[in-house]
N, C-alpha and C positions, 0 to 999 in steps of 0.2 A: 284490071291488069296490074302488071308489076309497078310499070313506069308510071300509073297515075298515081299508086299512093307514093312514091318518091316523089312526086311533084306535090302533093299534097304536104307531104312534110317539108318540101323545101320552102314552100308556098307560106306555110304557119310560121317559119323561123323568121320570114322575110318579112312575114305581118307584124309578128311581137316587138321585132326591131325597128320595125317605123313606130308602132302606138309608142312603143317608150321614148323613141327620139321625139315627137310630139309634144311626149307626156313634158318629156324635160324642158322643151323650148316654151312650153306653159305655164311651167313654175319657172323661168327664167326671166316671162315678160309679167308676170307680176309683181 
């Protein structure tokens, strides 16, 4: 259905923004 890949993409934007927030707090305790 429609609504699932809209959640589907809001889902991926939501994931990239945590790995990189991760990513940073990573290289920030190094």
């Amino acid at each position: 259905p429609e609504s699932q890949a809209e959640f589907w993409r809001f889902f991926k934007e939501i994931y990239k923004f945590k790995l990189a927030l991760e990513l940073n707090t990573f290289k920030l305790s190094l």
